[in-house]
mmCIF file of the N, C-alpha and C atoms, coordinates in Angstrom:
data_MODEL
# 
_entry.id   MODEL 
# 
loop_
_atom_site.group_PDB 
_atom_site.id 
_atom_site.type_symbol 
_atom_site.label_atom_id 
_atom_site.label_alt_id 
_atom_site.label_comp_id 
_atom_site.label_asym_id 
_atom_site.label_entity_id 
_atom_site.label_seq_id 
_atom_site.pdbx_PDB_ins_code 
_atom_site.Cartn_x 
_atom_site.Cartn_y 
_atom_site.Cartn_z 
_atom_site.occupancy 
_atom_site.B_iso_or_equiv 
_atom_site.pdbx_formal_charge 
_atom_site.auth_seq_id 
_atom_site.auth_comp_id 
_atom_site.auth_asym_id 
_atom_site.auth_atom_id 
_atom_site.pdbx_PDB_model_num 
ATOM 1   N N  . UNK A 1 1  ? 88.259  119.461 214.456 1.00 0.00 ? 1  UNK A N  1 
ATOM 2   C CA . UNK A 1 1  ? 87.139  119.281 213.568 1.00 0.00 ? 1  UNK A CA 1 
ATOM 3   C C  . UNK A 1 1  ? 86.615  120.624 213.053 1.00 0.00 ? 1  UNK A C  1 
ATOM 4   N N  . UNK A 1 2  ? 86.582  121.320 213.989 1.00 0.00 ? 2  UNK A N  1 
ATOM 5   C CA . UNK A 1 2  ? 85.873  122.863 213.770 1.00 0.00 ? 2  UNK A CA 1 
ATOM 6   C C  . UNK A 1 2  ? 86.983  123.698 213.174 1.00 0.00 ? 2  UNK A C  1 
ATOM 7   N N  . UNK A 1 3  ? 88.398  123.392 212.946 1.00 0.00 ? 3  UNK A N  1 
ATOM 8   C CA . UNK A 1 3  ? 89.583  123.611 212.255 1.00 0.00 ? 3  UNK A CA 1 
ATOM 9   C C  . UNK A 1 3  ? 89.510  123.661 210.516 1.00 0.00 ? 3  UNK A C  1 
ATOM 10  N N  . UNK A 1 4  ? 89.039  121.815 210.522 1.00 0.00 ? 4  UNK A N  1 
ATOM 11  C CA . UNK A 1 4  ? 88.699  121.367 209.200 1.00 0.00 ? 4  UNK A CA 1 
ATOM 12  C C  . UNK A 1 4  ? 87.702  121.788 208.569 1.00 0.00 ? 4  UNK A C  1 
ATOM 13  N N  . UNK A 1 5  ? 86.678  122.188 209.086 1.00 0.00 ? 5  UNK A N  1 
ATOM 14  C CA . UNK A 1 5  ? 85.299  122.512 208.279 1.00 0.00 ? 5  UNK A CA 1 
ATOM 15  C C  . UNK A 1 5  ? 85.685  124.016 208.005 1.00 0.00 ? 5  UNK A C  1 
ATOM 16  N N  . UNK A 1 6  ? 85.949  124.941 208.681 1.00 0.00 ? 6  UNK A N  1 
ATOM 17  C CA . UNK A 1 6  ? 86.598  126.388 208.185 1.00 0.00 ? 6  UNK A CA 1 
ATOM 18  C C  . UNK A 1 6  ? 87.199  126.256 207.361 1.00 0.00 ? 6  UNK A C  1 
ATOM 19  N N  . UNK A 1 7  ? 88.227  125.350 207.208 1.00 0.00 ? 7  UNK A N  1 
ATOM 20  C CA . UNK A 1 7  ? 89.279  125.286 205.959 1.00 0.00 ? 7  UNK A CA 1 
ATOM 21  C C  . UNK A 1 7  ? 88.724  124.681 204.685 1.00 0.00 ? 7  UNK A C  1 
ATOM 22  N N  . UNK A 1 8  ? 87.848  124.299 204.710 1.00 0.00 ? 8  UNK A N  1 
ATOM 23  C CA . UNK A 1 8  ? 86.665  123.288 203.962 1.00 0.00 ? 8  UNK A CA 1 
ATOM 24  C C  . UNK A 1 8  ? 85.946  124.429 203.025 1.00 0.00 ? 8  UNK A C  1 
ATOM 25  N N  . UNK A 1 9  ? 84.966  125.130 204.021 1.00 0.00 ? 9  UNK A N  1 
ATOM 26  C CA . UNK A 1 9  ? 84.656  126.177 203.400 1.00 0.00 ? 9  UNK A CA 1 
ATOM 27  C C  . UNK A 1 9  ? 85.094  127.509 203.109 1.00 0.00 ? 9  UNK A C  1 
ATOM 28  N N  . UNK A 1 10 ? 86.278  127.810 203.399 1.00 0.00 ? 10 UNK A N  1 
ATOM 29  C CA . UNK A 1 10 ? 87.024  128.771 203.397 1.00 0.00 ? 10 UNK A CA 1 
ATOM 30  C C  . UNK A 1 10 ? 87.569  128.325 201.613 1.00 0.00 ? 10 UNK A C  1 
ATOM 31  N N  . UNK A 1 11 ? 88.174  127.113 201.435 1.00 0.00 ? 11 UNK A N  1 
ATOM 32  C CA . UNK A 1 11 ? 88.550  126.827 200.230 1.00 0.00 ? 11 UNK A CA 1 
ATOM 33  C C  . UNK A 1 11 ? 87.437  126.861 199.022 1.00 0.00 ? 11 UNK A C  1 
ATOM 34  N N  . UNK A 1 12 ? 86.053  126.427 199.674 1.00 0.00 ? 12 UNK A N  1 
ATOM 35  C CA . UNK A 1 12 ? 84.937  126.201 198.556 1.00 0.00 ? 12 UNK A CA 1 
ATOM 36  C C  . UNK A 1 12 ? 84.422  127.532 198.192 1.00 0.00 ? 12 UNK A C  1 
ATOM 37  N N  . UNK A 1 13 ? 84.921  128.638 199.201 1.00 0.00 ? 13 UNK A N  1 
ATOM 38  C CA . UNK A 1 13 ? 84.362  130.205 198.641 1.00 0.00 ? 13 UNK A CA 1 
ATOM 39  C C  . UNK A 1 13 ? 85.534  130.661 198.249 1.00 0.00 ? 13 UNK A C  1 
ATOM 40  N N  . UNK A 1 14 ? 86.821  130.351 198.252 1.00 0.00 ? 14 UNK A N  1 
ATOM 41  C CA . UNK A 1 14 ? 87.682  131.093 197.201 1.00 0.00 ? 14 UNK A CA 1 
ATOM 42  C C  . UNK A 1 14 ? 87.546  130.283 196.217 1.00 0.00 ? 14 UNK A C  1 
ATOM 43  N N  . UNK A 1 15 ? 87.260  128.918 195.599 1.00 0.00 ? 15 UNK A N  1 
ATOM 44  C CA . UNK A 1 15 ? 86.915  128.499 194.593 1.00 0.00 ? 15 UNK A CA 1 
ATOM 45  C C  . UNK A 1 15 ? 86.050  129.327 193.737 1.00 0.00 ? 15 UNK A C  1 
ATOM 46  N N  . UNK A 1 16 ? 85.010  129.649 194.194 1.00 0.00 ? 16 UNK A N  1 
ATOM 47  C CA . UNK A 1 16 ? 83.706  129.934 193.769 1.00 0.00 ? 16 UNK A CA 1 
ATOM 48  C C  . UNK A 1 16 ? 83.964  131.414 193.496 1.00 0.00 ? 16 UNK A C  1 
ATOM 49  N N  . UNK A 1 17 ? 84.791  132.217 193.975 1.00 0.00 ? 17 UNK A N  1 
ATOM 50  C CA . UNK A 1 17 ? 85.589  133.921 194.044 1.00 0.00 ? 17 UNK A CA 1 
ATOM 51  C C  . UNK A 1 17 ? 86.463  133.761 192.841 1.00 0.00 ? 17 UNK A C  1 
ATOM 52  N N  . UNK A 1 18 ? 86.952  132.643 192.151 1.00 0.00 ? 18 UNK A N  1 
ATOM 53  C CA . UNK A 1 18 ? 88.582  132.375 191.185 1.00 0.00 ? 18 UNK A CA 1 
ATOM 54  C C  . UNK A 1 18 ? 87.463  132.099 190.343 1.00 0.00 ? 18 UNK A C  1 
ATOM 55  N N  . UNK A 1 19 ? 86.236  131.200 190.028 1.00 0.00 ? 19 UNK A N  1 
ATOM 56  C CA . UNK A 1 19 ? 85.763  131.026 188.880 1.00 0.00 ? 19 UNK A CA 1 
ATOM 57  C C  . UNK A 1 19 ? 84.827  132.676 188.306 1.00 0.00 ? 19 UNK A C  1 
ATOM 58  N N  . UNK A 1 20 ? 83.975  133.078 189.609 1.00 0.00 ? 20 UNK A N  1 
ATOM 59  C CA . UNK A 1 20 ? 83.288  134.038 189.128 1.00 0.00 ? 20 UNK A CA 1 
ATOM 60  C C  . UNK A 1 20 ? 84.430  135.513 188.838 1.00 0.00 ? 20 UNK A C  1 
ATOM 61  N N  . UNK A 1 21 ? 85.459  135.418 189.204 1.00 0.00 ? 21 UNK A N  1 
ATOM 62  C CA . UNK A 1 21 ? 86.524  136.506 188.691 1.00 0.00 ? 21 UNK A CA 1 
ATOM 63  C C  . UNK A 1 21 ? 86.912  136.176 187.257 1.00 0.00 ? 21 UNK A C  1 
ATOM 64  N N  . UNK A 1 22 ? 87.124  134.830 187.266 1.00 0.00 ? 22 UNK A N  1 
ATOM 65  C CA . UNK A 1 22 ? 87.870  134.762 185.702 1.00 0.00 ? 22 UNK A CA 1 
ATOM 66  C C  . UNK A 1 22 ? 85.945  134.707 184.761 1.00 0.00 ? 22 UNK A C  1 
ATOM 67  N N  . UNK A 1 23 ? 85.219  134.403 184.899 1.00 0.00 ? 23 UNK A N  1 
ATOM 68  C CA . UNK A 1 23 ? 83.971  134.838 184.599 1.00 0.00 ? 23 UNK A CA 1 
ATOM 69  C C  . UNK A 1 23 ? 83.861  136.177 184.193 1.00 0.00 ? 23 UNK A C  1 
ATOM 70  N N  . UNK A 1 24 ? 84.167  136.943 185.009 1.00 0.00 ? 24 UNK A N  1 
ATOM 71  C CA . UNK A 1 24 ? 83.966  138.448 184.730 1.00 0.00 ? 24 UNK A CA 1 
ATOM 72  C C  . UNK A 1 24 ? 84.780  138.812 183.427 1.00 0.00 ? 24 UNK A C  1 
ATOM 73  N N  . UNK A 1 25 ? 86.078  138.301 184.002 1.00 0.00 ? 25 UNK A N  1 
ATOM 74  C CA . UNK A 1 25 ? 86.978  138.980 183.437 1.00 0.00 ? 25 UNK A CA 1 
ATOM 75  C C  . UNK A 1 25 ? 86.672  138.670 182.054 1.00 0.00 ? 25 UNK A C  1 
ATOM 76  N N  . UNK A 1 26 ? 86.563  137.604 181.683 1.00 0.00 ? 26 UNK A N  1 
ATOM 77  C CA . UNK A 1 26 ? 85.806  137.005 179.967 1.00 0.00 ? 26 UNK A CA 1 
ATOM 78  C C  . UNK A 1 26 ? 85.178  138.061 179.257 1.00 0.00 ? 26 UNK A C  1 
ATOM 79  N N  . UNK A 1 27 ? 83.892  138.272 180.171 1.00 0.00 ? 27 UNK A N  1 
ATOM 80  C CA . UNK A 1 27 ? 83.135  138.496 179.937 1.00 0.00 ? 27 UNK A CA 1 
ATOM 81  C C  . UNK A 1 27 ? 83.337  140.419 179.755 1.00 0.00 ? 27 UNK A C  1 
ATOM 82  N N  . UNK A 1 28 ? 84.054  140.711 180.357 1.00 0.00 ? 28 UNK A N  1 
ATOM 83  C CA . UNK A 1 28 ? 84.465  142.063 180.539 1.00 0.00 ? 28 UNK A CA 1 
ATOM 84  C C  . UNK A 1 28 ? 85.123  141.894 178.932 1.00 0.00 ? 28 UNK A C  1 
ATOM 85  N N  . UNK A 1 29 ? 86.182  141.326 178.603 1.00 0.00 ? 29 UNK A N  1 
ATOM 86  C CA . UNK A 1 29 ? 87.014  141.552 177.125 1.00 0.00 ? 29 UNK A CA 1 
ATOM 87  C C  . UNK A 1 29 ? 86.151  140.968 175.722 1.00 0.00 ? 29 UNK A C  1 
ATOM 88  N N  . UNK A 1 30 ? 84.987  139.799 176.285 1.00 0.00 ? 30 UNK A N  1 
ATOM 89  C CA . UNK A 1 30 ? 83.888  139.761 175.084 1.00 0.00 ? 30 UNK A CA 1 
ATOM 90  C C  . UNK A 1 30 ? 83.598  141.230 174.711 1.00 0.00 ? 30 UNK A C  1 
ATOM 91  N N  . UNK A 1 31 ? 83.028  141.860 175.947 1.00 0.00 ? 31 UNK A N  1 
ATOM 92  C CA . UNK A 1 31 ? 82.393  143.074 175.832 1.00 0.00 ? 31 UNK A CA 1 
ATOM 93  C C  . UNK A 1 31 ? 83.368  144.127 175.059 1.00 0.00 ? 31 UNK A C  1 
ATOM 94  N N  . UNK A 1 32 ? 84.581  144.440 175.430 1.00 0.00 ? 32 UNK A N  1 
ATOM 95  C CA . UNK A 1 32 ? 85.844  145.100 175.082 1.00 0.00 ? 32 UNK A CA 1 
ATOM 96  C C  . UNK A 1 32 ? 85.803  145.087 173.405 1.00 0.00 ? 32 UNK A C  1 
ATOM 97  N N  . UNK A 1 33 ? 86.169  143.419 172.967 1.00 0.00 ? 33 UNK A N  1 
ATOM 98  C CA . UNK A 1 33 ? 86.203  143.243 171.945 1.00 0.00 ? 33 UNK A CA 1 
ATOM 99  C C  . UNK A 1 33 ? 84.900  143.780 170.412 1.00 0.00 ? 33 UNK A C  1 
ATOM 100 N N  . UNK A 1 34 ? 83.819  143.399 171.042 1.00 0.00 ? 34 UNK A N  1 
ATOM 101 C CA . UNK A 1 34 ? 82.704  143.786 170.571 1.00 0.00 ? 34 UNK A CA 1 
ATOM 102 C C  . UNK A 1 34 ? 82.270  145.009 170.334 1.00 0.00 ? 34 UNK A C  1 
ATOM 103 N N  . UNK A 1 35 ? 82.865  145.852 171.216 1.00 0.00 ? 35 UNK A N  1 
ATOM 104 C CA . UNK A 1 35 ? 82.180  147.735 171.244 1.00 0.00 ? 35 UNK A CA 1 
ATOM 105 C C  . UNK A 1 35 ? 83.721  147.617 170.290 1.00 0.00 ? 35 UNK A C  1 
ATOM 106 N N  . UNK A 1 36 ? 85.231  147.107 169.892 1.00 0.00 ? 36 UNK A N  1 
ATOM 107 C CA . UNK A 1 36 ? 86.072  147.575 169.441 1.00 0.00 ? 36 UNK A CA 1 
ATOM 108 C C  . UNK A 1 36 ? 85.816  147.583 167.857 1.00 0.00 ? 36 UNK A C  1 
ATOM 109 N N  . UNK A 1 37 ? 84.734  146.246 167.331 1.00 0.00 ? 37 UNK A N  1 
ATOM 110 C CA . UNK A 1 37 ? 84.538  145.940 166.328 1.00 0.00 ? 37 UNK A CA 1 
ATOM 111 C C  . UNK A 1 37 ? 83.330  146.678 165.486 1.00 0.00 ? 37 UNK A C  1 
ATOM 112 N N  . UNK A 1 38 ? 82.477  147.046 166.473 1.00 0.00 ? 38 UNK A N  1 
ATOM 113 C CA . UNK A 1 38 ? 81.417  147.618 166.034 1.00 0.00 ? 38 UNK A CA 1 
ATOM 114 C C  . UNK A 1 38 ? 81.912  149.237 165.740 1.00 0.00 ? 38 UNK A C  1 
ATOM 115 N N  . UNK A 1 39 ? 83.111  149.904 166.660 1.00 0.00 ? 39 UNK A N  1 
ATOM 116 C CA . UNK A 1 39 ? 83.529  150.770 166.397 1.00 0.00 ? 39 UNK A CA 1 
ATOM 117 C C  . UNK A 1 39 ? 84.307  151.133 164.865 1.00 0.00 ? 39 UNK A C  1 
ATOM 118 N N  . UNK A 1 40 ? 85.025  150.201 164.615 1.00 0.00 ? 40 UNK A N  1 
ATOM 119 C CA . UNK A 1 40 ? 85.609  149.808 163.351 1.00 0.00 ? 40 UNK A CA 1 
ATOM 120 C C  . UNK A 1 40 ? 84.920  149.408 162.515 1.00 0.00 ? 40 UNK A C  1 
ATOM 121 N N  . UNK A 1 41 ? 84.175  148.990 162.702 1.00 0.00 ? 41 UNK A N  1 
ATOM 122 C CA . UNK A 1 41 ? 82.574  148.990 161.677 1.00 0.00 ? 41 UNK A CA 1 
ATOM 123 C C  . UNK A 1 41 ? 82.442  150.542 160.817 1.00 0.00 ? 41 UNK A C  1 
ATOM 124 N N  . UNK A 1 42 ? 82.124  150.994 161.989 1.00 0.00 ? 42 UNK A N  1 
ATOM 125 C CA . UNK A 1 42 ? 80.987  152.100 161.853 1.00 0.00 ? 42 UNK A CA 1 
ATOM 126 C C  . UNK A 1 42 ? 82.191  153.272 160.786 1.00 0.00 ? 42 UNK A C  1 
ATOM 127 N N  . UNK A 1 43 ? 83.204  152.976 161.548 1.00 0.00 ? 43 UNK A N  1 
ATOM 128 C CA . UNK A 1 43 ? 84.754  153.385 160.891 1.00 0.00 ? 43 UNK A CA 1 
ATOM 129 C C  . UNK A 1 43 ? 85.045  153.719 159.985 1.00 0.00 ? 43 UNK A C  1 
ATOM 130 N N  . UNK A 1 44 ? 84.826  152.220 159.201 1.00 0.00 ? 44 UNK A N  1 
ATOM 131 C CA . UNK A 1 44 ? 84.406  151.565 157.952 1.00 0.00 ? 44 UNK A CA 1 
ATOM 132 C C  . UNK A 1 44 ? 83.601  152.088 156.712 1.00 0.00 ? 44 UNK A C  1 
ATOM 133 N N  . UNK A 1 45 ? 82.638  151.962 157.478 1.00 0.00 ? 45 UNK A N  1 
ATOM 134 C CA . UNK A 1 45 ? 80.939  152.635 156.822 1.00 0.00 ? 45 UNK A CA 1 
ATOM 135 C C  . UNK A 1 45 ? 81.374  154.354 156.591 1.00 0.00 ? 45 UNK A C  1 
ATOM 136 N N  . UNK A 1 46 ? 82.356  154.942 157.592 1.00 0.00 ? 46 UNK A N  1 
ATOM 137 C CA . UNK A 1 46 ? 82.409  156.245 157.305 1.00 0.00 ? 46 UNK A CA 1 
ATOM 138 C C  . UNK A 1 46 ? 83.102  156.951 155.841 1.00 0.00 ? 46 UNK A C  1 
ATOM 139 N N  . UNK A 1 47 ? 84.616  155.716 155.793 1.00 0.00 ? 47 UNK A N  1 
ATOM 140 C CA . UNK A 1 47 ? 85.406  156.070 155.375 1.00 0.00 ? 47 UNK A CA 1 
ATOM 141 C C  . UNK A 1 47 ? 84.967  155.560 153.681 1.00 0.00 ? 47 UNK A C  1 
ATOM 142 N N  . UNK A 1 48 ? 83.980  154.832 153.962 1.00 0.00 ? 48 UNK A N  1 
ATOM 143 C CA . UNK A 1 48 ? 83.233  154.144 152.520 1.00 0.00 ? 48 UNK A CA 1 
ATOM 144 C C  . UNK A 1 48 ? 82.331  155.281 151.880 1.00 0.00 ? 48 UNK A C  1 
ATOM 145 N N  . UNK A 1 49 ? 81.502  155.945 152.894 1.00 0.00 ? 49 UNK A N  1 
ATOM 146 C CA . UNK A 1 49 ? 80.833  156.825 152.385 1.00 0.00 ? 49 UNK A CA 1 
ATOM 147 C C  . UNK A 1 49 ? 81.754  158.060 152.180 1.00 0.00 ? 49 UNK A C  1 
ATOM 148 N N  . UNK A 1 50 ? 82.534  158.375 152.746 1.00 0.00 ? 50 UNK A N  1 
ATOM 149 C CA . UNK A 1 50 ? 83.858  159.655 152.423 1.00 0.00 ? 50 UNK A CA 1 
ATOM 150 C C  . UNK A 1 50 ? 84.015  159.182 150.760 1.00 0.00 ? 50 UNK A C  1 
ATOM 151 N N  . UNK A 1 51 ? 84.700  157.687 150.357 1.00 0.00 ? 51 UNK A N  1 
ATOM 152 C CA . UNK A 1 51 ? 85.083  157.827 149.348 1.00 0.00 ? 51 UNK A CA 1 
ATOM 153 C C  . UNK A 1 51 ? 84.069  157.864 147.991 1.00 0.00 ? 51 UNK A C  1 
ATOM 154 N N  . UNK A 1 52 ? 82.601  157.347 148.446 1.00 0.00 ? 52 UNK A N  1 
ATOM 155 C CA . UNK A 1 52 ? 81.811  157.816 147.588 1.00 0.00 ? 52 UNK A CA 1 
ATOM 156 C C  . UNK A 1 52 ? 81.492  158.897 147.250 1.00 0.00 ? 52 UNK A C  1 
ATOM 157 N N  . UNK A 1 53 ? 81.554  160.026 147.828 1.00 0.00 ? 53 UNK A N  1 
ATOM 158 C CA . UNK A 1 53 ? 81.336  161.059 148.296 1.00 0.00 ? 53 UNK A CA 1 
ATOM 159 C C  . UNK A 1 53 ? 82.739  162.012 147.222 1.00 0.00 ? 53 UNK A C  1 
ATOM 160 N N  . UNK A 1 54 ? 83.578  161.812 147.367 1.00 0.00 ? 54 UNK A N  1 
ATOM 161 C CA . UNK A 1 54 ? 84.541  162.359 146.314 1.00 0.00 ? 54 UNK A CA 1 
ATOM 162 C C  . UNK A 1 54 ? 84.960  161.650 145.045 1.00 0.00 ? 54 UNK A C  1 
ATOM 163 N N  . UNK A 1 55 ? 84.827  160.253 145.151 1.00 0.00 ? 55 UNK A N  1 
ATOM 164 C CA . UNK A 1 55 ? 84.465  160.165 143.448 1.00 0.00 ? 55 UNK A CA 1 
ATOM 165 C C  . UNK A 1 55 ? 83.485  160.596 142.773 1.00 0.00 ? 55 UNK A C  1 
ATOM 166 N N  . UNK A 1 56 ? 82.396  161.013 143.463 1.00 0.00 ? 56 UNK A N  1 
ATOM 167 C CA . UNK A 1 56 ? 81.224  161.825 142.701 1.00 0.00 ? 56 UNK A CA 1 
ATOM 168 C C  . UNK A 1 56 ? 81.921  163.192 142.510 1.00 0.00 ? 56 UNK A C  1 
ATOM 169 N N  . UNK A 1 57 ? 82.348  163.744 143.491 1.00 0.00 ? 57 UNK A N  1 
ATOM 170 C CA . UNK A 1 57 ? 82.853  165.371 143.188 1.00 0.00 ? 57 UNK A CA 1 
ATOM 171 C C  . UNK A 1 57 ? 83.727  165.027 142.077 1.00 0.00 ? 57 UNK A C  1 
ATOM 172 N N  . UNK A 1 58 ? 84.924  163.933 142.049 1.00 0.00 ? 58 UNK A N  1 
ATOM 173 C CA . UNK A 1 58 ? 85.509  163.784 141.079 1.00 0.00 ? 58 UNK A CA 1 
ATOM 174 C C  . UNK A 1 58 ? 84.984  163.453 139.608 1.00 0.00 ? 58 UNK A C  1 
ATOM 175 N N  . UNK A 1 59 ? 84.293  162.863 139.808 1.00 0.00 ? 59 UNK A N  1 
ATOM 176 C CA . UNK A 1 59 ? 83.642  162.650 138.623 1.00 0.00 ? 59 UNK A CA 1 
ATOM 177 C C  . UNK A 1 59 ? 82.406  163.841 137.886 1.00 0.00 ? 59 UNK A C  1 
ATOM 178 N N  . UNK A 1 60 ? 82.111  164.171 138.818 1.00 0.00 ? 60 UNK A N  1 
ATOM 179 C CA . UNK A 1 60 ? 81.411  165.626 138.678 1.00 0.00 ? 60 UNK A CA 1 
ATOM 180 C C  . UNK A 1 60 ? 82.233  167.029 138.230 1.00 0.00 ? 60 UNK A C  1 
ATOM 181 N N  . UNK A 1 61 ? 83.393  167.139 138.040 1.00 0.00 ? 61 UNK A N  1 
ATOM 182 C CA . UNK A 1 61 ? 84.373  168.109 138.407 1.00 0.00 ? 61 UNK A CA 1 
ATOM 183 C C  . UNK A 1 61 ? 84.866  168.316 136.850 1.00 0.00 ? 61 UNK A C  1 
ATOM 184 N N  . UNK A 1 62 ? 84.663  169.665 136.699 1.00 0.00 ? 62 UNK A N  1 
ATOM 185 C CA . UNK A 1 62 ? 84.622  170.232 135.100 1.00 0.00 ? 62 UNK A CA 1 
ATOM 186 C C  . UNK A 1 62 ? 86.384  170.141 134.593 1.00 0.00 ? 62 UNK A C  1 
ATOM 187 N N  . UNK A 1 63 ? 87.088  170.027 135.471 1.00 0.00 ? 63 UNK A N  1 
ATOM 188 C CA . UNK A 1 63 ? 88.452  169.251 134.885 1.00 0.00 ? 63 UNK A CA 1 
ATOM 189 C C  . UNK A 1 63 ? 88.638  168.218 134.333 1.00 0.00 ? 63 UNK A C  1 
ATOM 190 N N  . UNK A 1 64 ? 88.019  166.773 135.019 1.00 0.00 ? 64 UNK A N  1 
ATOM 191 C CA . UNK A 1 64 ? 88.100  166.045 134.511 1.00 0.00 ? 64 UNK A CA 1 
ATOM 192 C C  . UNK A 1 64 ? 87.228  165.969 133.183 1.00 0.00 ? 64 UNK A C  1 
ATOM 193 N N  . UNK A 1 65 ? 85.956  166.293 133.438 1.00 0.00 ? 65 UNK A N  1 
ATOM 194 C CA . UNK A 1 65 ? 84.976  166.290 132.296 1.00 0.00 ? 65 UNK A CA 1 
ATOM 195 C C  . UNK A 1 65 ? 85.959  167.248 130.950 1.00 0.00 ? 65 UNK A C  1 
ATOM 196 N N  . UNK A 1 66 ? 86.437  167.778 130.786 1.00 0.00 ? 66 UNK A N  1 
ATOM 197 C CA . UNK A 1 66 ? 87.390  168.900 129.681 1.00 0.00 ? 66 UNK A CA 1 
ATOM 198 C C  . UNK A 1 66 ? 88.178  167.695 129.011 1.00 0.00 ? 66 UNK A C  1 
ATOM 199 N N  . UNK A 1 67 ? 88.746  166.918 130.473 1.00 0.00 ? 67 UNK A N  1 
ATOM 200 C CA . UNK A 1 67 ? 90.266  166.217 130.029 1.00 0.00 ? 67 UNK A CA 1 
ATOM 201 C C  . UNK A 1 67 ? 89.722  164.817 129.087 1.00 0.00 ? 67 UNK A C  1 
ATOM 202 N N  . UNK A 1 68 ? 88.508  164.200 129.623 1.00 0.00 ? 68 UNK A N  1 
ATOM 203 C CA . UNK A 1 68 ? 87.911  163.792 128.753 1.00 0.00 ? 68 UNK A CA 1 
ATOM 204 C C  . UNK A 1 68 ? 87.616  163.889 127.222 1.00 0.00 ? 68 UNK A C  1 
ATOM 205 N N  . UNK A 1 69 ? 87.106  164.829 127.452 1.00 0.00 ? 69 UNK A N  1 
ATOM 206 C CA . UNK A 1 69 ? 86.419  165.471 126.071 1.00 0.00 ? 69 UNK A CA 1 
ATOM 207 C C  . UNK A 1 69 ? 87.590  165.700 124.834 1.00 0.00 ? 69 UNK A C  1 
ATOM 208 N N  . UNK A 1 70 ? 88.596  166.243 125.531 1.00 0.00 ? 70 UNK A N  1 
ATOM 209 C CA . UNK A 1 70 ? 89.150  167.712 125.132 1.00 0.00 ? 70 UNK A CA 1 
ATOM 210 C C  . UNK A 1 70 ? 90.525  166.379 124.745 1.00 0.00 ? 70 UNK A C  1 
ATOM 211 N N  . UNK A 1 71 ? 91.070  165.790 123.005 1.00 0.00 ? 71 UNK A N  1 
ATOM 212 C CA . UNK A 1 71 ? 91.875  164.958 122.975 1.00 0.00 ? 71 UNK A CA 1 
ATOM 213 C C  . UNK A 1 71 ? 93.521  165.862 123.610 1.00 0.00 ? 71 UNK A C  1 
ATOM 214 N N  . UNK A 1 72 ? 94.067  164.997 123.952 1.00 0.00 ? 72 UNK A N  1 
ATOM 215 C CA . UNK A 1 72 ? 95.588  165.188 124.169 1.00 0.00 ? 72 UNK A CA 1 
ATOM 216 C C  . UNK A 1 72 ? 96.361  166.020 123.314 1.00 0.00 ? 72 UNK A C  1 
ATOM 217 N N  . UNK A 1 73 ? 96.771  166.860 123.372 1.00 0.00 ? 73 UNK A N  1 
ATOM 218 C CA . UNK A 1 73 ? 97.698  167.420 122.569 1.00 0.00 ? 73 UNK A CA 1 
ATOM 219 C C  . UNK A 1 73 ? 98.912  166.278 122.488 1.00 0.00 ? 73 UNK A C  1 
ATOM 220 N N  . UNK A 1 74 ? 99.619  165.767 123.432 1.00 0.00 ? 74 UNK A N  1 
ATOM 221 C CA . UNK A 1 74 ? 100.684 164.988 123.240 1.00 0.00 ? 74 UNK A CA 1 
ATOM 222 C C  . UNK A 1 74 ? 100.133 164.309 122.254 1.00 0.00 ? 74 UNK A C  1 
ATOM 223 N N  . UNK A 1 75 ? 99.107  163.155 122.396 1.00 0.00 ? 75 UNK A N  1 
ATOM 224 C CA . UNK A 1 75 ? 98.883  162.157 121.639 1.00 0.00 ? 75 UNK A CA 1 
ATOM 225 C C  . UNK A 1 75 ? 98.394  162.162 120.308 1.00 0.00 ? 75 UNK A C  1 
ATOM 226 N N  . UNK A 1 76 ? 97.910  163.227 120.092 1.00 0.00 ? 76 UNK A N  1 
ATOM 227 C CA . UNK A 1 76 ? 97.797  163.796 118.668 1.00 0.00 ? 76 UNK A CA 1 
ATOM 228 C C  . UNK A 1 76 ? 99.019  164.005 118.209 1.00 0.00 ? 76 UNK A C  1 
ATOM 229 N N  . UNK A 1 77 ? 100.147 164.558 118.521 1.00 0.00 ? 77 UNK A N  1 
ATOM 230 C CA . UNK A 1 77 ? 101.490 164.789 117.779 1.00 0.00 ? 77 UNK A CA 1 
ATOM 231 C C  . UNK A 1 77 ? 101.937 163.682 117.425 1.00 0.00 ? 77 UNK A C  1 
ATOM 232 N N  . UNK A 1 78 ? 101.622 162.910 118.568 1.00 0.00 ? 78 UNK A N  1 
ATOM 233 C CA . UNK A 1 78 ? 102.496 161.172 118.000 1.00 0.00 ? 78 UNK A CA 1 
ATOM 234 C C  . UNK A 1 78 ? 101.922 160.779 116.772 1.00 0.00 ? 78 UNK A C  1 
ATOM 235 N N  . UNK A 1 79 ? 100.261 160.624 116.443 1.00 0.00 ? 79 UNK A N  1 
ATOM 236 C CA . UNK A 1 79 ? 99.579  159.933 115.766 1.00 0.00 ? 79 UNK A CA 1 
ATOM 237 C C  . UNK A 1 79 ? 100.515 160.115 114.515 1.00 0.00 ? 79 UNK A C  1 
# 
């Protein structure tokens, strides 16, 4: 009897050890996933403001402003 009840509760606390492990573990790769996304976010936001950031220089940039202005020599010969 005193055999069975050890084995009784011996089984109901590794039960209770297999759910709160795979618990963790969830909960550990929610977490994983979440700092991975917010990282790639922020990533994001960087590489967005990088490219704003040089289409203004580009667009600001006395080369292009010339090439604008200034017609084609090629395309004048064709006309």
């Amino acid at each position: 009897m005193l055999f069975l009840l050890t084995a009784i509760l011996t089984g109901i606390v590794a039960v209770v050890l297999v759910k709160h492990a795979k618990r963790s573990t969830w909960q550990q790769n929610a977490t994983a996933l979440s700092g991975g996304a917010h990282v790639g976010a922020s990533a994001f936001g960087t590489l967005q403001s990088n490219l704003r950031v040089q289409a203004s220089q580009l667009a600001a940039s006395l080369e292009l402003q010339r090439a604008v202005i200034t017609p084609d020599e090629i395309l004048i010969s064709k006309l």
